[in-house]
N, C-alpha and C positions, 0 to 999 in steps of 0.2 A: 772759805769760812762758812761753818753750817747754820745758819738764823734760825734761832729756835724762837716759836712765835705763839701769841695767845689766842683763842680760838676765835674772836672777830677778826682778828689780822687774817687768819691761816683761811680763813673759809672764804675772806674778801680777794687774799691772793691767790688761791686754789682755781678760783674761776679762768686764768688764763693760763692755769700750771697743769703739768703730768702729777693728777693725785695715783698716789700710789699706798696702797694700804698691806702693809705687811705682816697684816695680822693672819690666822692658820685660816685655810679653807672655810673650814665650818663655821669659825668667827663672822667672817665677810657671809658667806651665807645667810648666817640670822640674822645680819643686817650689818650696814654700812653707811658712810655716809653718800647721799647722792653723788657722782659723777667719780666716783673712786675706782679704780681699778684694784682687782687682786692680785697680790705682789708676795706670795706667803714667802716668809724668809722660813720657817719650819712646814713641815705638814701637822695633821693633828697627833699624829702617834709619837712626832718629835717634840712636840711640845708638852703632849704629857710626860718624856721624859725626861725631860730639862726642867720641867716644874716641880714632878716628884723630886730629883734631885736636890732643887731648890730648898723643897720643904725638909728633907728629912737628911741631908747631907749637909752640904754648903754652899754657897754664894760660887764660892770661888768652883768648885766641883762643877757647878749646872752651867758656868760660862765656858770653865773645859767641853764640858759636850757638846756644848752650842755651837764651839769655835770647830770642832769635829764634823756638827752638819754643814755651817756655814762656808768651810775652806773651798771643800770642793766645787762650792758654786757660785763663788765671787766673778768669775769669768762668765760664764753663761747669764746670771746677772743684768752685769754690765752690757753684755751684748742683747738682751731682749730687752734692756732698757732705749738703745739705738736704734733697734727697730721698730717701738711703738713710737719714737719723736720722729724716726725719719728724717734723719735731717735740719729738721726746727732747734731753735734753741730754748723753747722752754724751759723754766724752770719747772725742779719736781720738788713735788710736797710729797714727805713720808709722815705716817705716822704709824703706830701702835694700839698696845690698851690704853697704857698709862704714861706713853712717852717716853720708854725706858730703855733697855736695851738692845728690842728685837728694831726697833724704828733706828736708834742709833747710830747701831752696827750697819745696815742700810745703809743710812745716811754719810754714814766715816766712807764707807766703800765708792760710794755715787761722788761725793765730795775729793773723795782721792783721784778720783779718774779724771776730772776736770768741770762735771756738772755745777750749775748753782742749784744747791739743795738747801730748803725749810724742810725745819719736824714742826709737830705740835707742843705745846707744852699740857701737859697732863693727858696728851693722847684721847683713844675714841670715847673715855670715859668723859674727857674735859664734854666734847661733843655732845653726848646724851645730857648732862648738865646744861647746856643749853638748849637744847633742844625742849627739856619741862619747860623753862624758862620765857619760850618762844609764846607759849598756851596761855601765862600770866598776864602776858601785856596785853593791852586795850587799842582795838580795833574797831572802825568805823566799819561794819556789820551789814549789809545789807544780803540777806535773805529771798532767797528765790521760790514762792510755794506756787500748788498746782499738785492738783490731780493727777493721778498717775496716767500718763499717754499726752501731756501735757508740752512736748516735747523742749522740756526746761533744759536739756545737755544740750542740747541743738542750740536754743537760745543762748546759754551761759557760752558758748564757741562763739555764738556771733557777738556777744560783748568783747569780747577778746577779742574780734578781729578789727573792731571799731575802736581797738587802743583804750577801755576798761580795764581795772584791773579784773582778774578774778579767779578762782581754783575750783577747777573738779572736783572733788573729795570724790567720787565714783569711779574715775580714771587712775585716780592714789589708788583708792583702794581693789582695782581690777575687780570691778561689781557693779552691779547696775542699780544693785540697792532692792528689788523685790525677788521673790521665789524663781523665775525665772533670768535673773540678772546674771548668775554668773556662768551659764551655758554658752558655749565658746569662747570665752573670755581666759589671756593666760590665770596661771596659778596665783590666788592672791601672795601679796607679800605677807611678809611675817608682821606680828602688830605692832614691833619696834621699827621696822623699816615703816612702818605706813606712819607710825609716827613721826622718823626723821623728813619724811618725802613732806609729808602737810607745814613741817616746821621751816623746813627749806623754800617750801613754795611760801611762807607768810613771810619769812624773812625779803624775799626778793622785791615784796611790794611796799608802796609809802602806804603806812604807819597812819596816818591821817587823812586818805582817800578812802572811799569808798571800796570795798573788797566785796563783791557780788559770789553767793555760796547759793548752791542748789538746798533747800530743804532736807532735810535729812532725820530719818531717826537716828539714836546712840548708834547703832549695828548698821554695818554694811556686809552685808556678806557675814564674813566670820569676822571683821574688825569691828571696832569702836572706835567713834570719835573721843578722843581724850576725855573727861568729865569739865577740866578748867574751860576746856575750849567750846565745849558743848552747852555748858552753861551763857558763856557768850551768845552763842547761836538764838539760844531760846529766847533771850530779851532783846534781838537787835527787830529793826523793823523786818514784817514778813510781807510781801508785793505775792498777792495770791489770782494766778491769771486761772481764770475763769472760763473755760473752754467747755462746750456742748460735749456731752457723752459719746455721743456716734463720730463726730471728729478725733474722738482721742483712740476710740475702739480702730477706724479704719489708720491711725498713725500706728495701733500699736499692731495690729495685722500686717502692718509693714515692715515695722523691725523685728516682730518675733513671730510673724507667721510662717517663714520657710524652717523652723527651728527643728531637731530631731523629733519624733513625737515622742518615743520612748525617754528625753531626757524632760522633755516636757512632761511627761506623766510623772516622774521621779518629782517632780520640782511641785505639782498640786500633792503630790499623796505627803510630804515633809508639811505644806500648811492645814494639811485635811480636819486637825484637831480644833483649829482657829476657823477655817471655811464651813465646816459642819458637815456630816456623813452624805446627807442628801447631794448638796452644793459639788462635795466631791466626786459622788458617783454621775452626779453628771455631764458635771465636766469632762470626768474620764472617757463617758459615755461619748460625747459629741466631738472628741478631739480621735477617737478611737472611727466614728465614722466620718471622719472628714473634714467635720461640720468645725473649722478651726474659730468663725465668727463668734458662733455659742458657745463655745468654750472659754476664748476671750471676753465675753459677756458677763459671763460670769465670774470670772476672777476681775474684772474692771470692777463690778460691784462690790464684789467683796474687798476690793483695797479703796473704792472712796469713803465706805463707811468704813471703815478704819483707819485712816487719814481724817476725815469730817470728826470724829471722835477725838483726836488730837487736838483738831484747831480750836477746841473749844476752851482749853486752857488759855489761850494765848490770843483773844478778843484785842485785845490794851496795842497790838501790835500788827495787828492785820489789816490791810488795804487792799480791797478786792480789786481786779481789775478784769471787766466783763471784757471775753474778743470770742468773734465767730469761728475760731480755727487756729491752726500749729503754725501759720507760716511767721516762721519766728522776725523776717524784717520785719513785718506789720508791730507783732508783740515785743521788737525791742523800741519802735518809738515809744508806744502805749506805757509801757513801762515806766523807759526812760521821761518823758513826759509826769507819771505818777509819781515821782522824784520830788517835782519842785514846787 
């Protein structure tokens, strides 16, 4: 029997299930939900057939052609379904857009062969619906600020590893958040996928703990933080560590001192507008001879006063926390300490 299920059931049992998303290529491309596998029951050139059909034929017409794509591969199927369980008896969760025919037909097929199979009810559409929904609720907010070189990812890992809750939004979004953040880093995702990944990570945690976020402007890279969510951000308390200049210039000499130069140079000439003509050429100047320290000097300055410009809105919610240096055990007692 196939359980067809509503989207807190589907996503609570998915966690120990074969998710299997059988929607066309491109669909799963633009995004997905976390931990899904692509399972296309059409490709995309067959699904624009079947939908043309749909539109301008009939119902019954576009399942004739579908049953056309799908015969021949009901076997092959079934047996790449066998070799991603290997053996396990997990159950597999199917879904669709909308829960409808391509996830069904799936599902009759997996379900006839002997598998335990759930669909979705309303499909990956039900999902995205949820997922806004994720950004509306109210979070116990705690905020991570700090000048940039301040090595706040570092820190936010070691709350995590000290049993905190808390989410990267820079890791979501494959970006490190300034001009040079997303050199060697993969491809960001698409802004629906960064959306379902953040909605997935705040689902995972209580609701009523504390959830530790690195500061962040709207943009990461080429993403946004949602507006509902972001607004959140802006009023929860902000814990601002307070690190000497030359300690954050010799941290950031360390994570992006071995960098291309040439992709570095790409990355100042894209803020040159904001850095201002001088600032730029000589930054170019000193990264071009070597001189990778002065270089980093210079763009450190030009993102604390841009940063320090920000904080200015947001006095009513800022708790400085002075410390001599990045070594993040020191600056998660101090922190955590600032807490209580």
């Amino acid at each position: 029997m196939i359980n067809r299920l509503h989207i807190e059931g589907f996503l609570a049992g998915s966690e120990n299930a074969l998710l299997l998303d059988v929607r066309s290529p491109s669909e799963y491309i633009q995004a997905h939900i976390p931990g899904a596998i692509s399972f296309p029951l059409f490709t995309d050139e067959e699904r624009k057939v079947v939908g043309t059909s749909y539109k301008q034929e009939s119902r019954e017409n576009a399942i004739k052609i579908g049953l056309d794509y799908f015969g021949p591969r009901m076997r092959p199927m079934i047996e790449e379904v066998e070799k991603i369980l290997n053996g396990t008896d997990k159950p597999i969760y199917v879904h669709c857009w909308r829960g409808g025919m391509r996830s069904g037909g799936v599902a009759w097929l997996l379900d006839l062969y002997g598998f335990k199979v759930s669909t979705l009810e309303g499909g990956y559409k039900a999902f995205r619906n949820w997922v806004l929904k994720q950004f509306l609720k109210e979070y116990n907010l705690m905020i991570l600020g700090g000048y940039t070189g301040s090595s706040k990812t570092e820190l936010l890992k070691h709350l995590a590893f000290q049993g905190h809750q808390t989410i990267d939004l820079e890791n979501l979004a494959n970006h490190r958040g300034s001009a040079l953040g997303g050199i060697g880093r993969p491809p960001q995702p698409s802004q629906e996928m960064f959306e379902n990944l953040l909605a997935t990570a705040l689902a995972r945690h209580n609701i009523n703990k504390a959830i530790w976020l690195e500061d962040e402007s709207q943009r990461i890279g080429d993403r946004n933080i949602p507006n509902d969510f972001m607004a959140k951000m802006r009023i929860s308390p902000l814990f601002f560590l307070d690190v000497p200049f030359d300690k954050r210039l010799d941290y950031l000499l360390v994570e992006y001192g071995t960098l291309p130069a040439d992709r570095v140079k790409e990355s100042i000439l894209r803020i040159k507008k904001r850095l201002g003509g001088l600032e730029t050429k000589n930054a170019i100047q000193y990264l071009e001879e070597g001189n990778i320290r002065r270089c980093f000097e210079i763009l450190l300055t030009y993102y604390d006063k841009f940063y320090g410009k920000a904080l200015t809105a947001r006095k009513d919610q800022l708790k400085t926390i002075e410390t001599a240096n990045c070594d993040v055990v020191t600056n998660a007692e101090l922190l955590l300490k600032s807490t209580n």
